[in-house]
C-alpha positions in Angstrom: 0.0 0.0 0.0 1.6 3.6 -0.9 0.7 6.5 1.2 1.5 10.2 -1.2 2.3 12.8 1.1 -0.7 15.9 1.3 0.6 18.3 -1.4 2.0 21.0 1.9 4.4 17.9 3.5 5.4 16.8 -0.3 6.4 20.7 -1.0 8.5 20.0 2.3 10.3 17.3 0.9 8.6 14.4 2.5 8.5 11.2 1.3 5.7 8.7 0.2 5.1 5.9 2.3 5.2 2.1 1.0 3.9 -0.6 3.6 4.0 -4.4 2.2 3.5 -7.5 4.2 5.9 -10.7 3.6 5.2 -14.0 6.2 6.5 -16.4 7.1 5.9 -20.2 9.3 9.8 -19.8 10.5 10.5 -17.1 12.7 13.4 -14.6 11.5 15.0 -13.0 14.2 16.2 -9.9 12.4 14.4 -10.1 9.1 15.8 -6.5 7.9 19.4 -8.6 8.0 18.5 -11.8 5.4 19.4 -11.0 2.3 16.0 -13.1 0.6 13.5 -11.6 2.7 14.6 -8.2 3.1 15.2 -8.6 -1.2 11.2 -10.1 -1.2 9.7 -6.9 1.1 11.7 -4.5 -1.4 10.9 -6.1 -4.8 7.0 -6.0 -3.3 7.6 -2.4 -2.4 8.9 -1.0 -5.9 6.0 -2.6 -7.8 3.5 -0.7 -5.6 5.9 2.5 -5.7 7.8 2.4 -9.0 4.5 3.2 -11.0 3.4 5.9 -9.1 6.5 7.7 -10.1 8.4 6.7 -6.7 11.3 4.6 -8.1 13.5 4.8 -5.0 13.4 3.5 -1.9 14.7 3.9 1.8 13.9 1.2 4.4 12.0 2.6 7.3 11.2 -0.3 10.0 9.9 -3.8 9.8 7.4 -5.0 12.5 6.6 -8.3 13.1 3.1 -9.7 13.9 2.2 -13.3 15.4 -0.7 -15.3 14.7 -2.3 -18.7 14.5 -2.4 -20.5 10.9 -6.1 -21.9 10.0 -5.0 -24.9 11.6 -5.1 -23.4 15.1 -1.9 -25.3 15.8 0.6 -23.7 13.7 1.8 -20.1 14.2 2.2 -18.1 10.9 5.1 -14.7 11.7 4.0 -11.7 9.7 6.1 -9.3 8.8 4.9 -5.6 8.4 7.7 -3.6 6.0 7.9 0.3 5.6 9.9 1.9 3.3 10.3 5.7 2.3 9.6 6.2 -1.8 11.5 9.0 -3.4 10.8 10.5 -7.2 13.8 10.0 -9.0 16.4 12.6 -8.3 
């Protein structure tokens, strides 16, 4: 999902916002630091940003989220990603 800054904070310089969701039924302790995952959250970024005319990005946070699979028994980690989008410069 891409959040455009109002028109006052994008004369400001601020940056559109890019939240995408990667899971996962193996927990990663720093998910930010593996190469695949981190490499997953970004590709899914850029092809929510790149076409709004945000082709660059600047990783924000990553939050992680626990639940239960449909089995009940199984516990699924979601991963919440938020990157910055920058036009090109």
């Amino acid at each position: 999902m891409i959040s455009k800054p109002t028109a006052a904070a994008a004369s400001k310089g601020a940056p559109a916002e890019v939240t995408v969701l990667t899971t996962s039924t193996l927990r990663e302790q720093k998910p930010e630091h593996d190469e695949v995952t981190f490499e997953k959250a970004a590709h899914l970024a850029l092809t929510e940003a790149a076409p709004e005319g945000y082709p660059l990005l600047a990783f924000k946070s990553v939050t992680e989220f626990i639940t239960h699979e449909d089995d009940g028994r199984t516990l699924e980690y979601r991963y919440v990603w938020l990157f910055d989008a920058h036009p090109e410069t």
